[in-house]
C-alpha positions in Angstrom: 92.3 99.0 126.9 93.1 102.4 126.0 90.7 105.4 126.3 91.4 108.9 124.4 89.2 112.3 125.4 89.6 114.7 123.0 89.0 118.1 122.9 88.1 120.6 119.5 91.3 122.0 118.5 91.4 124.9 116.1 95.0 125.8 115.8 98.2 123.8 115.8 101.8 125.1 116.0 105.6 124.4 117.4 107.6 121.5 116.5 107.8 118.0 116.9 111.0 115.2 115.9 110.1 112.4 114.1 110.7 109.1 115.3 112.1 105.5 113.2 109.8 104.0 111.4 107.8 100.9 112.9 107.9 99.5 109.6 111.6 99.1 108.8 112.1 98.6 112.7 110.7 95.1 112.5 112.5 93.7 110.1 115.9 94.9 111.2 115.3 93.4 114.4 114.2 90.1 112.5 117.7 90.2 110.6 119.6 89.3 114.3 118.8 85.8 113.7 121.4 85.5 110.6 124.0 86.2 113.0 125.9 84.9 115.9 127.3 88.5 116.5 124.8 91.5 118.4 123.0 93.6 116.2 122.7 97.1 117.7 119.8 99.6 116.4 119.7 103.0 117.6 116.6 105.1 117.9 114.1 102.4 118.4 110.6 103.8 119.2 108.7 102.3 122.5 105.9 100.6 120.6 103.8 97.9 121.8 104.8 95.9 118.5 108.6 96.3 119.1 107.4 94.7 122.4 105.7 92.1 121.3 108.3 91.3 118.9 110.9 91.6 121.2 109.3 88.5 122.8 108.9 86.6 120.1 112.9 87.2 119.5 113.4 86.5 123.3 111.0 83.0 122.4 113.8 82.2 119.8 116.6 82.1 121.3 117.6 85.9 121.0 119.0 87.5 124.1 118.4 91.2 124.3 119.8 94.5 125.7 118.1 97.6 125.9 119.9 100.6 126.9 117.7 103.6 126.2 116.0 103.9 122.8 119.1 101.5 121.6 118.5 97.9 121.3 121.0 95.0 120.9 120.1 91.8 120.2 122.4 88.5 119.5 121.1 85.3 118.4 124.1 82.3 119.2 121.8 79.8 118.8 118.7 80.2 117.4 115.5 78.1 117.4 112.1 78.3 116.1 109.5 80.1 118.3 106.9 78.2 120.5 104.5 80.3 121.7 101.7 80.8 118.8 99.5 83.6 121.0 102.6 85.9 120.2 103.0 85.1 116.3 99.1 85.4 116.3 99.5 89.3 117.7 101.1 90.6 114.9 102.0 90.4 111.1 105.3 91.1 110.9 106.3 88.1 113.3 106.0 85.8 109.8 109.4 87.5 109.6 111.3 85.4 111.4 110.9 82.6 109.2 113.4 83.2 106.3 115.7 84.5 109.0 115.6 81.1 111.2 115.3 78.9 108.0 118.6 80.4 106.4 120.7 80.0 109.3 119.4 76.6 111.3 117.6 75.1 107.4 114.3 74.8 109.9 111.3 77.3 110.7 108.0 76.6 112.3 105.9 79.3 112.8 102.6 79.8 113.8 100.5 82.3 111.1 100.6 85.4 111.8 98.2 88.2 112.7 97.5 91.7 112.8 95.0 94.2 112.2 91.7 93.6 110.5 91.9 95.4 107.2 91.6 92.4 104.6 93.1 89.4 103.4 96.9 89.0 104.1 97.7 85.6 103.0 101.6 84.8 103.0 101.6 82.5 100.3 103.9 85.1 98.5 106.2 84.2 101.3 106.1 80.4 100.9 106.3 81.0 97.4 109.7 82.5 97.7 110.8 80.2 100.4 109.9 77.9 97.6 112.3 79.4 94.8 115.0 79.2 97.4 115.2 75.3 97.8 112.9 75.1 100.7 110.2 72.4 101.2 106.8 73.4 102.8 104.5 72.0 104.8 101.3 73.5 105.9 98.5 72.4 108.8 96.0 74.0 110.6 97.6 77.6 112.0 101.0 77.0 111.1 104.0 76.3 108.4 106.9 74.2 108.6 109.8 74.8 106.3 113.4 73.0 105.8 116.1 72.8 103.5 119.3 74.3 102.6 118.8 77.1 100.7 120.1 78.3 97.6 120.3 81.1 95.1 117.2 81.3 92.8 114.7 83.6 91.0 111.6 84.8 92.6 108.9 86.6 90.7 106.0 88.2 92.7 102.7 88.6 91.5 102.1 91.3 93.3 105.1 93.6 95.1 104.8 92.5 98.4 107.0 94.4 100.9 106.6 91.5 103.7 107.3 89.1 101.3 110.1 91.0 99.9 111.4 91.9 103.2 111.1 87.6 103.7 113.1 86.7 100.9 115.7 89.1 101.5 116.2 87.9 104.7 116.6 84.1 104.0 118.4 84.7 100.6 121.4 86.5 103.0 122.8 83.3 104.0 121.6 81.6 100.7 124.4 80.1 98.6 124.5 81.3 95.0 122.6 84.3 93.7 118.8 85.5 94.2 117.0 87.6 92.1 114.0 88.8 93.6 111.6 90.2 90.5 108.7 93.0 90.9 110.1 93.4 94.4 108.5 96.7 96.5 110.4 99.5 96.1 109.4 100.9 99.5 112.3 103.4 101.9 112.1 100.4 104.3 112.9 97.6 101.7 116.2 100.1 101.1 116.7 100.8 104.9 116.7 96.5 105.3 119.2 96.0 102.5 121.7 99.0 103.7 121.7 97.4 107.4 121.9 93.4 105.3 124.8 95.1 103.2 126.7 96.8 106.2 126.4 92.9 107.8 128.6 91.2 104.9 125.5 90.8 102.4 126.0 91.3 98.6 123.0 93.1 97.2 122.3 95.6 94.7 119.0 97.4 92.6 117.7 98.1 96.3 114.6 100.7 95.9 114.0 99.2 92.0 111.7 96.6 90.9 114.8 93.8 90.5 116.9 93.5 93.7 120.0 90.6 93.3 121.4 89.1 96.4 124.8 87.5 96.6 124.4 85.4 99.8 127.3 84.7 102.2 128.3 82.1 104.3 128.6 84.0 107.5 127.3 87.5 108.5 128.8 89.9 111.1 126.5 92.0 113.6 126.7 95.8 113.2 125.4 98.9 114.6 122.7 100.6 112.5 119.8 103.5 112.8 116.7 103.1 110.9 115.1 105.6 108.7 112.2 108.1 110.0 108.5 107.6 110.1 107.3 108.6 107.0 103.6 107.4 107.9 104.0 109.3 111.7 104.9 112.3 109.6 102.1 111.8 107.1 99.9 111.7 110.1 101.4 115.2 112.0 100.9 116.8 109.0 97.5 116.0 107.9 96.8 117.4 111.9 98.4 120.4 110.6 96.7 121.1 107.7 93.1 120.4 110.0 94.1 123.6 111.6 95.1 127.2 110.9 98.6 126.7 112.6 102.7 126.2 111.6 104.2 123.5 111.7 107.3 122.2 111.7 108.7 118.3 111.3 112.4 117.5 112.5 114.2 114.4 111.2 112.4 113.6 108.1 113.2 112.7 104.8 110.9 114.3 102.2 111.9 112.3 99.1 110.5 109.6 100.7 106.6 110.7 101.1 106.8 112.8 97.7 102.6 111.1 97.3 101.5 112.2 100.6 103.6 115.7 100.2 101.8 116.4 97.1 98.0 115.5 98.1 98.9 118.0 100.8 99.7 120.9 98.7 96.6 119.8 96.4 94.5 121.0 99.5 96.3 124.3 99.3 98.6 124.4 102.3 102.1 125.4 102.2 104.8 123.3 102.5 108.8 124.3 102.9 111.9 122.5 103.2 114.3 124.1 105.1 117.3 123.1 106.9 115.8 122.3 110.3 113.1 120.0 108.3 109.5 120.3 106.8 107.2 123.1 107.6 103.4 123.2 106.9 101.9 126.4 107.1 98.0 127.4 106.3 94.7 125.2 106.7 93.4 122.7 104.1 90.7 123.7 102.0 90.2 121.9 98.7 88.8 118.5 98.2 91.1 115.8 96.5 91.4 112.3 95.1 93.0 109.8 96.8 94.3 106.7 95.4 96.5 104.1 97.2 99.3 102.3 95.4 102.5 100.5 96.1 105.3 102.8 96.3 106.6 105.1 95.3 102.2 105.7 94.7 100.3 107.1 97.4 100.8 104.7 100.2 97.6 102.9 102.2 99.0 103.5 105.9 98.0 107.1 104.6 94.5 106.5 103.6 92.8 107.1 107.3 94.3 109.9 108.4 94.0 111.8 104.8 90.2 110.7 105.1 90.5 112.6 108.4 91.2 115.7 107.0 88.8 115.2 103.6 86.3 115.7 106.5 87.4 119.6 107.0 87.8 120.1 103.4 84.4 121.6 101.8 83.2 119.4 98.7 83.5 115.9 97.7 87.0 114.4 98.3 87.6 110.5 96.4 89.1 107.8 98.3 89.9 104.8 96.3 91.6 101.9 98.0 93.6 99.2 96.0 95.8 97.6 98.3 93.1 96.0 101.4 89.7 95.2 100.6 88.7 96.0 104.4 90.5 99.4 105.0 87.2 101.6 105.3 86.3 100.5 109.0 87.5 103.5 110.2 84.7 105.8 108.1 81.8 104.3 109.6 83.1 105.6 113.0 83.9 109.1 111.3 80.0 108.7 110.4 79.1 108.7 114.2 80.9 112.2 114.5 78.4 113.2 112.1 81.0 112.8 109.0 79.1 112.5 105.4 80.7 109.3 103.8 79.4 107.0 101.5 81.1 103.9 101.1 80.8 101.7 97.6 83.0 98.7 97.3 86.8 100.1 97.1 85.8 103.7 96.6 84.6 106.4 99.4 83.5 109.6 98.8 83.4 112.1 101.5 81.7 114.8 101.3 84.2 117.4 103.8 83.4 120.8 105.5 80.0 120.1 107.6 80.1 120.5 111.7 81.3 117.4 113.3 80.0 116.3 116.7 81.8 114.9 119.6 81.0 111.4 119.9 82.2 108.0 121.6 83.9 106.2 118.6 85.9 103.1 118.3 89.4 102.5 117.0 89.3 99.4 114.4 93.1 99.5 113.5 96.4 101.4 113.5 95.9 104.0 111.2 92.2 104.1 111.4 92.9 104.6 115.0 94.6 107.7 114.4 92.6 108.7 111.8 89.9 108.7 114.7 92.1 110.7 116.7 92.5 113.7 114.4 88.7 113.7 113.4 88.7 114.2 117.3 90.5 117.4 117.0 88.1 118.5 114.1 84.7 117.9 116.3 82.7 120.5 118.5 83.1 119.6 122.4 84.5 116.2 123.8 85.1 113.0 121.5 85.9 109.7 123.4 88.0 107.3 121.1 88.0 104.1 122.8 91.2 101.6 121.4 90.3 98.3 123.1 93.1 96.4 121.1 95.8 99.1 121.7 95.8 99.1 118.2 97.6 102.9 118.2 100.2 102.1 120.7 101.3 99.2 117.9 102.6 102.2 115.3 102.7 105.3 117.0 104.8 106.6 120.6 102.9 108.7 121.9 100.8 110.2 119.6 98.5 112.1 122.3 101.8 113.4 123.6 102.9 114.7 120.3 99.8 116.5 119.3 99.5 118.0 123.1 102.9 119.3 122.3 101.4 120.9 119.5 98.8 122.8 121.4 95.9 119.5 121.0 94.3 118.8 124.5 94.4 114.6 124.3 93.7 113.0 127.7 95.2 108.9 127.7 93.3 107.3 130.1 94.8 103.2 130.5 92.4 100.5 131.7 92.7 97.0 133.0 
């Protein structure tokens, strides 16, 4: 269990690199198993996820390298996993499935887990696995799946990026053509087909709402380097803008959190691109209105720690969340700080700019963990975030470290 002490901070300032996202990490470490060759990533953040998954890989067969932040990993014979507790850990694990099933025409997995924040069925995953020729079979905490896949058309219902990230995966080593329909458009769905294209793949409409797939009968490994953190940037930033500081974000890419860029500069802070990266300058003052959407829309991860800073912005700020039915856990611990938020079904409305009161609070997921973390820095005296799941380790290296660097005063305290 981790313990965080933090300290009122009125001003940060300096700079800080960001590091490669969590979120397109994963499944680029997933696409090893279509492959008898190594896949090498470079820049690979030390994240308790990329550990656990790591060991789920390991449990499949995948022997792995790590030199460093670089991370090589070769599959020559790959098998389904065995070990449930790991699958159970996390979500993304339900990614090795159209990997394994695509190159061996067998996958059992255990389902998957993950943070508490709603209903995340993966029947949008089965449905594609479906589409692709394979047959299902479900029982009690787990899914089996074989068949030789094939080129086919999958429409989503809704545009899942797991489910798109899924489909992509097994339709690599599908014969024929897919055509994935109302796929997500996120930067990590794009980052996953770049790496799948420089491996032999034939895809196109990557970042648009059709993708097509050309599969091929063999892949080669390569080396790749996933894109930046746009949610661990999102999250710097709105610590910024809590404070009367400067500062600035190296190895970002701004066209990808155009949303989050502009709900900044709706709370009146400044915001420059310049050739070293992204600098925020000024403190936050005006309320705003939130609403999460799929990409390229304002994107949930961002919720909590834009909720954070509603709480130093004077008036009534509007959180409406469409994407998790369950992502407001983290406002009843702002509450305990002294934080006026009232929550009614998908919608929270926080009324921003009253003292806040170093309290002991809980962290009930990832972002809402961080979220908890910068409401720290906002509160008079000492607030004690307790994170018994290590659920900000999963997303974020270091984030104490990176806000210390920034002039914070975070104290990680590790126990048992």
């Amino acid at each position: 269990m981790a313990t965080y002490r933090i300290r009122h901070c009125e001003q940060l300032s300096g700079e800080v690199s960001i590091h490669s996202a969590k979120n397109a990490v994963l499944p680029l470490m997933c696409a090893c198993l279509l492959t008898r060759e190594p896949l090498t990533l470079e820049r690979v953040p030390a994240l308790t996820d990329v550990h656990t998954l790591l060991s789920i890989l390991t449990d499949c067969g995948v022997s792995v390298r790590r030199d460093g932040d670089t991370l090589t990993l070769w599959a020559e014979e790959p098998k389904s996993p065995t070990a449930p507790d790991l699958l159970s850990r996390m979500r993304a694990s339900v990614l090795v499935m159209g990997p394994l099933l695509a190159r061996t025409g067998y996958a059992r997995i255990a389902l998957p887990g993950g943070c508490a924040i709603g209903q995340r069925p993966i029947d949008l995953h089965l449905k594609g696995m479906e589409a692709l020729g394979a047959q299902v079979q479900l029982t009690p905490g787990s899914v089996t799946l074989q068949g030789r896949l094939r080129g086919g058309s999958v429409y989503l219902d809704f545009p899942s990026v797991g489910a798109t990230e899924n489909i992509l995966l097994a339709a690599a080593l599908a014969s024929g053509s897919t055509r994935i329909e109302n796929a997500a458009k996120e930067p990590e769905i794009v980052d996953l087909c770049a790496c799948l294209a420089r491996m032999g793949v034939g895809i196109s409409g990557a970042g648009t709402g059709e993708i097509t797939v050309t599969g091929a009968t063999q892949l080669h490994g390569c080396t790749y380097r996933p894109i930046p953190d746009r949610i661990e940037a999102g999250t710097i930033l709105c610590a910024s803008a809590m404070t009367e500081g400067s500062v600035l974000l190296r190895g970002i890419r701004a066209e990808q959190m155009r949303a989050v860029l502009f709900k900044l500069e709706e709370t009146g802070v400044s915001l420059r691109e310049t050739p070293a990266g992204l600098r925020l300058t000024g403190r936050a003052s005006q309320p705003i209105q939130v609403r999460t959407l799929a990409y390229p829309g304002f994107p949930t991860d961002m919720q909590a720690p834009m909720m954070a800073l509603a709480l130093r912005l004077r008036g009534t700020s509007v959180f409406m969340e469409t994407i998790f039915e369950n992502r407001f856990m983290h406002a009843r611990e702002m509450v305990r700080l002294g934080a006026g938020i009232r929550i009614e079904d998908r919608i929270a409305l926080v009324s921003g700019g009253g003292v806040l009161a170093g309290t002991t609070v809980t962290s009930t997921d990832l972002r809402g963990g961080a979220a908890l973390m910068l409401a720290g820095l906002a509160a008079e005296g000492e607030t004690v975030l307790r994170d018994p799941e290590g659920h900000i380790a999963r997303g974020y290296e270091d984030l104490p470290g990176m806000l210390n660097s920034l002039g914070a005063d975070i104290q990680a305290e590790e126990e048992g």
